[in-house]
C-alpha positions in Angstrom: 84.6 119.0 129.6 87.1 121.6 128.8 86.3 121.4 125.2 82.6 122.1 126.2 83.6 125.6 127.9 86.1 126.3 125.2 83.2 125.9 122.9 80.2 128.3 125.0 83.6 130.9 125.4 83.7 131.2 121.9 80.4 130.9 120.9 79.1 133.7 123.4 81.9 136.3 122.2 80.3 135.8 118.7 77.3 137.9 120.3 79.3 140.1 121.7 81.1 140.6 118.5 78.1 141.2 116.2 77.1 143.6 118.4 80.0 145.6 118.2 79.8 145.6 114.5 76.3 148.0 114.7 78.8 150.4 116.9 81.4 150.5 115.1 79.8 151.1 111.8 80.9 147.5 110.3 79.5 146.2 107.7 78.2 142.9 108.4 78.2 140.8 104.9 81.6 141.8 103.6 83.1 141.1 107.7 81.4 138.1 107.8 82.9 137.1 104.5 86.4 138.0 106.0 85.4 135.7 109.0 85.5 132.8 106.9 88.5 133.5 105.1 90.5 133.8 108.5 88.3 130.5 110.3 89.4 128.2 107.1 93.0 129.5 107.4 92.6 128.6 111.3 91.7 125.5 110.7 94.3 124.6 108.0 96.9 126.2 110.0 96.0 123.3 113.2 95.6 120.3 110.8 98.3 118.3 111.5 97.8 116.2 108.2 99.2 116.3 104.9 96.6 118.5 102.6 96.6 117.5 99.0 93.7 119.8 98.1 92.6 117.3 95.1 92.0 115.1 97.6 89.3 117.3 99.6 86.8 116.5 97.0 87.2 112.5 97.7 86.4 113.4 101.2 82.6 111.6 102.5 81.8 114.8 103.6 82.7 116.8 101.4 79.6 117.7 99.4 78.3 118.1 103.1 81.0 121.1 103.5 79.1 122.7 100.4 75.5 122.4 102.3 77.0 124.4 105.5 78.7 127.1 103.8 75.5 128.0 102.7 73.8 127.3 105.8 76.3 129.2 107.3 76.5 132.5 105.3 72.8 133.2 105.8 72.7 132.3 109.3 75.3 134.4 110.0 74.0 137.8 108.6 70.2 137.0 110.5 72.3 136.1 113.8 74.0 139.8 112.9 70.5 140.9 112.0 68.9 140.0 115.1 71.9 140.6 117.5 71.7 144.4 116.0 68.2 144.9 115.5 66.7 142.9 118.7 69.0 141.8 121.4 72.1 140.1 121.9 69.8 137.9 124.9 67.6 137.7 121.7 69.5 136.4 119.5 71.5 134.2 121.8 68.3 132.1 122.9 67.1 132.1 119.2 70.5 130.0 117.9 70.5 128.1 121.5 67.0 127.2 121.6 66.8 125.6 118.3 68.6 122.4 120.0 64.8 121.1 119.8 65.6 120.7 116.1 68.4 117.7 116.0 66.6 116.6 118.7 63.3 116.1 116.5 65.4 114.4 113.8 66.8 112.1 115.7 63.5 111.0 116.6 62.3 110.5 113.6 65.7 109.4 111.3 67.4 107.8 114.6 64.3 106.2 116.3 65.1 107.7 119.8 63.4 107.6 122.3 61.7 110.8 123.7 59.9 110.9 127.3 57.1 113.1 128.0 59.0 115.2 130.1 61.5 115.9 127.1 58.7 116.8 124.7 57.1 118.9 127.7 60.8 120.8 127.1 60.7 121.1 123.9 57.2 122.8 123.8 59.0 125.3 126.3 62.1 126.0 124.4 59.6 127.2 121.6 57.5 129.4 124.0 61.0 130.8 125.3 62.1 131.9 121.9 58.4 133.8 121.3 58.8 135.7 124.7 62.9 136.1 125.0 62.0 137.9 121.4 59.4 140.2 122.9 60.5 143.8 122.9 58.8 146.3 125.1 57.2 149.2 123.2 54.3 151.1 122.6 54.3 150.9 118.8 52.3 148.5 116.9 53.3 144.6 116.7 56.0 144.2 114.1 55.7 141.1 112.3 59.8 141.9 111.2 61.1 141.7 114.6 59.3 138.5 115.5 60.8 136.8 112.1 64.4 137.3 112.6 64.7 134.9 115.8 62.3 132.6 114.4 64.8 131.9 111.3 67.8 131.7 113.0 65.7 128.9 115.3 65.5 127.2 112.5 68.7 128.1 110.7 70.9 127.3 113.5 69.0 124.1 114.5 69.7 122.8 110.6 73.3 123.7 111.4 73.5 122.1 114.6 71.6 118.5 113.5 74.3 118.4 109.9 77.1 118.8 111.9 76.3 116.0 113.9 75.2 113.9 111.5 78.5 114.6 109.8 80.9 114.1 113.2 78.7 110.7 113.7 79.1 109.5 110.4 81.8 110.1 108.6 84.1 112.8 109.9 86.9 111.3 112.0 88.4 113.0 114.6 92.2 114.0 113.4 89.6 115.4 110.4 88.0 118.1 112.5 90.1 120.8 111.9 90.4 119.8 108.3 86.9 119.4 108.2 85.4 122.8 109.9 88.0 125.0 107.4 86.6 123.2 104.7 83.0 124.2 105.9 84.2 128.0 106.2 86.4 128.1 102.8 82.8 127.1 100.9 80.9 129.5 103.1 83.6 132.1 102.0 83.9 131.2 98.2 79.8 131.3 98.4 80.4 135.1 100.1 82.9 136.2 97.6 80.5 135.6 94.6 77.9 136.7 95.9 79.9 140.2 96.3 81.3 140.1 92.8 77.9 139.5 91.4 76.8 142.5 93.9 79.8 144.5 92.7 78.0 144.9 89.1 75.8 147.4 90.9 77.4 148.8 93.1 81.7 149.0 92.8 82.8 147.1 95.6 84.9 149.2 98.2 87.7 147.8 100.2 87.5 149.1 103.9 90.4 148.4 106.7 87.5 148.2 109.3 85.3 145.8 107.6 88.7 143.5 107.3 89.5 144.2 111.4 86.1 143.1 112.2 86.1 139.6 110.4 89.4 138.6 111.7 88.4 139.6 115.3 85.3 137.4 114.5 87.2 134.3 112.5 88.9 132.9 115.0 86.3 132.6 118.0 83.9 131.2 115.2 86.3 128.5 114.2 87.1 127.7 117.8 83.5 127.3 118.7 82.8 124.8 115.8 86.1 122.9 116.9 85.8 122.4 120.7 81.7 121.6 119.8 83.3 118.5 117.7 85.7 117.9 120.0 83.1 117.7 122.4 80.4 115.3 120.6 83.6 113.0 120.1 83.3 112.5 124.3 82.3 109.1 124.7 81.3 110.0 128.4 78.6 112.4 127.1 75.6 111.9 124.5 75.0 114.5 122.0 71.6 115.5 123.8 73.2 116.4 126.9 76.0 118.0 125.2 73.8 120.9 123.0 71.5 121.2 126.2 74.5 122.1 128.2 76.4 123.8 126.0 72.9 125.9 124.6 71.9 126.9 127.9 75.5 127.8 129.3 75.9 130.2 125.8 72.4 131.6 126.3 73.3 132.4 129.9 76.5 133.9 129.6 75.3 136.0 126.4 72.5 137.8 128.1 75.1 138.4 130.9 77.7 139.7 128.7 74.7 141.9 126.8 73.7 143.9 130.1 76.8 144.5 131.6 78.6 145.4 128.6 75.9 147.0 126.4 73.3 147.6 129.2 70.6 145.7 127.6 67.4 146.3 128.8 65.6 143.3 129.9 61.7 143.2 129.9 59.6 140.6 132.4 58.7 138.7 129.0 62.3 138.3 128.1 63.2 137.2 131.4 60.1 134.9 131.4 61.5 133.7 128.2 65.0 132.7 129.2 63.5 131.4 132.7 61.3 129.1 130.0 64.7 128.2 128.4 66.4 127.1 131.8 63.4 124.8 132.4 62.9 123.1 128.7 66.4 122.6 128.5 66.9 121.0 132.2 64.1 118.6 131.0 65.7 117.4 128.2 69.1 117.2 129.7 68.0 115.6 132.7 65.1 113.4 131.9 
């Protein structure tokens, strides 16, 4: 259980974190690609194994690593996106919410049962997202605003159902830490290029904040994709009742952390949105 909390800590301070960034004039894509750097050097730093990097390659999950990086680049920069742009609440029930994703594969790659109740909860968690992204205002509907949650739904839950698949399958557990650097080093090599192919247009500038911003974020990103493996490895808890848990605890303590600290104003439709995501996700947790 303490590897649960560890993991909703970590993961709501990302939020917080991204949020900060629009304050403090950070860029997002070249901190983000710092992040990386700093969460693989985390993770090689607590790997307790001998690393022979020719053998990384060999691993069974290696070409998996590849996948995430990606995955995790792009969902990264819309969480930032949205975080700035919409909400830190926002943006914490879009990742959280998009538990209904792994859930959906393992329905239909894993054969597992789903009870009406749970499906009733997973229609919910997709009307919460819609109305915790709802933003009071008297301007005209803005397509934009609505499209930023609704990827990292999807991003996130794509994320969330790999990683699982991986841990399950063919990640063993004195690997994790080996394991989640490798998935941050690609996401960082992937960064890097993408800069240096960037560069060709625009000379790339090296700024102190930028580099203060991605190793304040690093480490609480590693640490939340740790204790979350370390946590699926509980043989006391299914991996259903682990993301509900864990995605409703983060979305919680997020929209907490977003009014007190950046007095985020909360309309009726956002709070009728997270209400929504309290209910979907005690139905599939409990049911």
């Amino acid at each position: 259980m303490l590897n649960l909390v560890l993991s909703i800590l970590f993961s709501s301070l990302i939020f917080v974190i991204f949020k900060l960034f629009s304050i403090y004039k950070i860029q997002t894509l070249y901190a983000i690609i710092t992040n990386y750097v700093v969460a693989c050097t985390v993770g090689l730093f607590l790997y307790q194994g001998p690393i022979a990097i020719s053998s990384v390659p060999q691993k069974p999950w290696f070409f998996g690593t590849l996948a995430l990086g990606l995955l995790f680049i792009l969902v990264f920069n819309l969480m930032a996106a949205t975080a700035q742009k919409v909400g830190v609440s926002v943006a914490s029930v879009a990742t959280k919410m998009s538990f209904v994703i792994p859930v959906i594969i393992g329905v239909i790659a894993y054969q597992e049962h789903l009870s009406i109740l749970k499906i009733v909860g997973i229609l919910l968690a997709i009307a919460a997202v819609y109305f915790a992204s709802m933003k009071e205002s008297k301007a005209s509907f803005n397509i934009k605003i609505l499209l930023l949650p609704i990827l990292v739904f999807l991003g996130s839950g794509s994320i969330d159902a790999t990683i699982k698949y991986f841990q399950e399958k063919h990640v063993n557990p004195t690997e994790f830490s080996l394991f989640s650097s490798v998935v941050f080093g690609s996401a960082a090599i992937i960064g890097i290029l993408f800069i240096v192919l960037q560069s060709k247009k625009k000379p790339l500038k090296i700024n102190f904040r930028n580099i203060i911003g991605g190793v304040v974020l690093g480490v609480p990103n590693f640490f939340s994709i740790y204790f979350l493996l370390k946590a699926l490895n509980n043989p006391n808890f299914n991996s259903a009742s682990i993301f509900t848990i864990n995605n409703v605890a983060i979305v919680m303590f997020s929209t907490l952390l977003g009014i007190l600290l950046f007095k985020e104003k909360i309309s009726t439709k956002n709070w009728f949105g997270i209400a929504l995501a309290i209910i979907s996700i005690s139905l599939v947790a409990l049911t």
